[in-house]
ZARO-932452 format. One record per residue (C-alpha): residue in one letter; x, y, z. Coordinates in steps of 0.2 Angstrom, whole numbers, plus 5000, padded with zeros to 4 digits. Layout:
<recs>
AXYZ ...
</recs>
This chain:
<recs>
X491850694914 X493750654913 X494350524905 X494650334915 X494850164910 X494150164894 X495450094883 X497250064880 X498450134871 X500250074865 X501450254868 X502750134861 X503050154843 X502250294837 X502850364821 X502950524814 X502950594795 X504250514783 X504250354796 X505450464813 X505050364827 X504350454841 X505350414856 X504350444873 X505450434893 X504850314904 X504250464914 X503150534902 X502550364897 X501850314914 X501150494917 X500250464900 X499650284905 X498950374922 X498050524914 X497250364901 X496750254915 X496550364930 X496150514926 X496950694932 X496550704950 X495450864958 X496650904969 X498550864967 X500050874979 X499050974993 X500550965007 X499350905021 X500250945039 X500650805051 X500850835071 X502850865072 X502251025055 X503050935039 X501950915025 X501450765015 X500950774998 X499150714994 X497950684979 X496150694980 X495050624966 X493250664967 X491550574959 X491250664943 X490850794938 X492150854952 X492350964967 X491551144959 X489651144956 X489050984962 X489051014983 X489650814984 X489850765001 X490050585005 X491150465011 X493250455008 X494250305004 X496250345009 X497850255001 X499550265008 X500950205001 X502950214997 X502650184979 X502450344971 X500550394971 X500550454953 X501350294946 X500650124954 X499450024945 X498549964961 X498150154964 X497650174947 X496450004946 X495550074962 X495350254958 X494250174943 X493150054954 X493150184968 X492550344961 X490750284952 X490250204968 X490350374976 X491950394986 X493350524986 X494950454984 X496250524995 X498050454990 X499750514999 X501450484998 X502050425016 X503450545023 X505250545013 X504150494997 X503850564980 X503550774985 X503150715003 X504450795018 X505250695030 X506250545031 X505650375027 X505450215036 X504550075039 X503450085047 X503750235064 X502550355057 X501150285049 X499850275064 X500250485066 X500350505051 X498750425044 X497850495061 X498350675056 X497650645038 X495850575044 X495950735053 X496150845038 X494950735026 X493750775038 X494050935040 X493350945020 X491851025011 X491750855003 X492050735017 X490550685026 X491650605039 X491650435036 X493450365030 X493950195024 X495650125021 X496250015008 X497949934999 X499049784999 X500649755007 X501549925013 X499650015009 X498949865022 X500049915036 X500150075037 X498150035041 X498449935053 X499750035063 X498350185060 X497050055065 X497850045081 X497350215086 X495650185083 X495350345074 X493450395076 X493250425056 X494250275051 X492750185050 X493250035037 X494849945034 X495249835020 X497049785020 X497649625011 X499449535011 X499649635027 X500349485038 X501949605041 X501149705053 X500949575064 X502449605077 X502349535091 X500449455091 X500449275097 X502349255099 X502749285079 X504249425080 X503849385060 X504149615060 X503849665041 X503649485037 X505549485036 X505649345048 X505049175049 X505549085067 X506849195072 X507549165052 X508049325043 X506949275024 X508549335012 X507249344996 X505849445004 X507149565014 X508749585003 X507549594988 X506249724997 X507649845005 X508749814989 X507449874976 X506149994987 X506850045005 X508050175002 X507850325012 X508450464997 X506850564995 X506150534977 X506950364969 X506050184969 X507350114958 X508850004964 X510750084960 X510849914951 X512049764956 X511949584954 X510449534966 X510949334966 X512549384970 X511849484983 X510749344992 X512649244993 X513349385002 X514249345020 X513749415032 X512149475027 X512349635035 X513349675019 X512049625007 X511149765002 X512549875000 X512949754985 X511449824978 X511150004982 X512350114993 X511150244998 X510750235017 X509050105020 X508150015036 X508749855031 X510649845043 X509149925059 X508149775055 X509449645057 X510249715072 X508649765083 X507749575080 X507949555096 X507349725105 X505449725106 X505449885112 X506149965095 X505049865085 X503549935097 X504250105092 X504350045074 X502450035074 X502249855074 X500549785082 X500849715098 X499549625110 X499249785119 X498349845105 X496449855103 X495849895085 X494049895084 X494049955066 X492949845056 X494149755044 X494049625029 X495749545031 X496249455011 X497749345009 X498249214996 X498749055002 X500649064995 X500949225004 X502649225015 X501549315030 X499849245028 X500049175047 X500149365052 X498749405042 X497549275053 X498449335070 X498049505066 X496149475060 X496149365078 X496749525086 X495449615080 X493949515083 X494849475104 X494549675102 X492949685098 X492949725081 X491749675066 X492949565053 X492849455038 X494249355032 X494549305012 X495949185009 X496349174989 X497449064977 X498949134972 X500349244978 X500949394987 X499549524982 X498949414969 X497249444980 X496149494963 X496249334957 X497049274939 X496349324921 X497349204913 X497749024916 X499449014929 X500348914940 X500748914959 X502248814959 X501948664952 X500048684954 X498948754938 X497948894945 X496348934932 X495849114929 X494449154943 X494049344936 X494349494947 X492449544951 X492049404964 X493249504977 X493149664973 X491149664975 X491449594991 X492649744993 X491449844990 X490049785000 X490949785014 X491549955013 X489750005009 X488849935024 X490349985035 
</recs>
C-alpha cells in the first residue's frame, strides 16, 4: 500500500556530514510533502479529450492496493481546480479521507492549467469540460458509473456550472464557498462573488486576479508589486496591472457587469437553469458570497433536487472547522474538530 497521511516530516533543515546544509527548492519540497501525504497517484497526467479535441491533464488515485490485480469497480469522486492538482492541500486532505472509504479519485487541471491545453478563464468551460470528463470516467474499467463532485471555492463552481447540465453520472455534489456561481439567481448579479450590489469588492477581486487569474499556462504566483498600493489604484481598471502584467479576466469583468448575456456565456447560473443534482450546499457565515450559496441551494430544491444545507463559523472555506482556538473578527471562535462535517460529507455522498 503506498504511503498517505501517516506522519510529517520537516524537508527544512536537514543536514548532511561535517554539518552542510541540505538545501531543498520549493518545487521539490511540495512534491515531497504530496508523495508523504497523498501518495503517488495510479494514474498521472492522462490528457483526457474535451468536445472542441484539447486535452486536459488528469490524476486518478485508486483504493489500495491499486488498479492491477484487484478488478475494483466502484464509485468516482472528481476535483477541478486552477490550483495545480499536485500541489494543493485541499486536494491532498481529501485524497486521504476519500480513497479508504472506496472512491477513485479523479483530479484535473481546468484548461490553461498546470499540463492542461487551452486557455484559461473563469468560468466558460467548466460545464463542457466537466461533462466531457464524466463521460471519460465512465467510460473506465474502474468506474461503475456513478460520479460525485467535490471542492471549495473555484472547485465548487465549476460543479455548479457542470451541475447545470445535469449529467446522468453526476450523481452527487458537494460544493462549499460556491456563492460565486450564483449569477444572476434572484436578482444578485454578485458573478464570481466579485460584486456586492452592483459594487466591484476591490479585496476579493484585485486580490484573486492579482495573485491567481493570469492566463499564462503554468504559473499560480503573482509577478509581485505592492498589493495595498494596488487596491488605491484610480481607476481600477489599472489595478491589477500594478500587480502582474500578464494578460487576466479581471479588465472583462469590470467592463461586461452589465451584459447579462456575456455572463450567461461565462457560465454563471442563471434562473433558466434546473440542476437536479443532489447537493449539500456548506458555507461559513463570514463568507463574502454566502447569500449566493443559499440562492443557489434555493434553485436547486425550486428544480427538484435532493439538498442539504450546512452553515459553519468561520471564513471563506474555513468549512472544516478550527483545531485551534481563533477569532472571526473580534469574535473568539473555539476549536470545533474537522470530523463533524466531513462524516456528514461522507454520508451524503454515500447515500447519494
Amino acid at each position: 500500500m503506498r504511503m498517505r497521511r501517516a506522519f510529517w516530516v520537516t524537508l527544512a533543515g536537514l543536514s548532511l556530514a561535517g554539518g552542510a546544509a541540505l538545501v531543498i527548492s520549493q518545487p521539490l519540497r511540495a512534491q515531497l510533502i504530496w508523495q508523504i501525504q497523498a501518495g503517488a497517484p495510479d494514474l498521472s497526467d492522462v490528457g483526457v479529450a474535451m468536445p472542441d479535441g484539447l486535452r486536459l491533464a488528469t490524476d486518478v488515485y485508486l483504493p489500495a492496493p491499486g488498479l492491477r490485480g484487484t478488478g475494483f469497480r466502484g464509485p468516482a469522486v472528481l476535483m477541478r481546480l486552477p490550483y495545480g492538482k499536485r500541489s494543493y492541500g485541499e486536494i491532498r486532505f481529501w485524497v486521504n479521507i476519500l480513497l479508504p472509504e472506496g472512491y477513485a479519485v479523479v483530479v484535473q487541471d481546468m484548461r490553461g492549467r498546470g499540463n492542461s491545453d487551452g486557455v484559461f478563464a473563469p468560468w466558460p468551460n467548466e460545464g463542457a469540460d466537466g461533462a466531457a470528463t464524466l463521460d471519460w470516467i465512465t467510460a473506465q474499467g474502474w468506474s461503475d458509473g456513478a460520479v460525485g463532485t467535490l471542492g471549495c471555492s473555484a472547485l465548487g463552481e465549476s460543479q455548479l456550472m457542470l451541475a447545470a447540465l445535469n449529467h446522468p453520472a453526476h450523481r452527487a455534489m458537494v460544493p462549499m464557498g460556491a456563492g460565486g456561481a450564483a449569477g444572476t439567481l434572484e436578482g444578485r448579479h454578485t458573478y464570481f462573488g466579485a460584486f456586492e450590489g452592483g459594487i466591484f469588492q476591490l479585496a476579493s477581486g484585485i486580490g484573486w486576479f492579482g495573485t491567481a487569474g493570469e492566463k499564462t499556462p503554468g504559473r499560480y504566483a503573482p509577478e509581485g508589486g505592492d498589493l495595498a498600493a494596488a487596491l488605491q489604484t484610480l481607476p481600477i481598471i489599472g489595478a491589477v496591472r500594478r500587480l502582474r502584467h500578464d494578460p487576466t479576466d479581471y479588465e472583462a469583468f469590470l467592463e461586461h457587469f452589465g451584459d447579462t448575456a456575456w455572463w450567461n456565456d461565462m457560465g454563471y447560473i442563471s434562473p433558466e437553469d434546473r440542476p437536479t443534482v443532489p447537493a449539500f450546499y456548506i458555507d461559513s457565515w463570514y463568507d463574502p458570497s454566502i447569500g449566493g450559496t443559499l440562492a443557489l441551494q434555493r434553485a436547486s430544491r425550486l428544480a427538484g433536487a435532493e439538498t442539504q444545507t450546512l452553515i459553519t463559523p468561520g471564513t471563506h472555506c474555513s468549512y472544516l472547522g478550527a483545531d485551534e482556538p481563533g477569532m472571526v473578527g473580534d469574535l473568539p471562535l473555539a476549536p470545533q474538530g474537522r470530523a463533524a462535517p466531513v462524516g456528514q460529507i461522507l454520508a451524503f455522498l454515500a447515500a447519494t
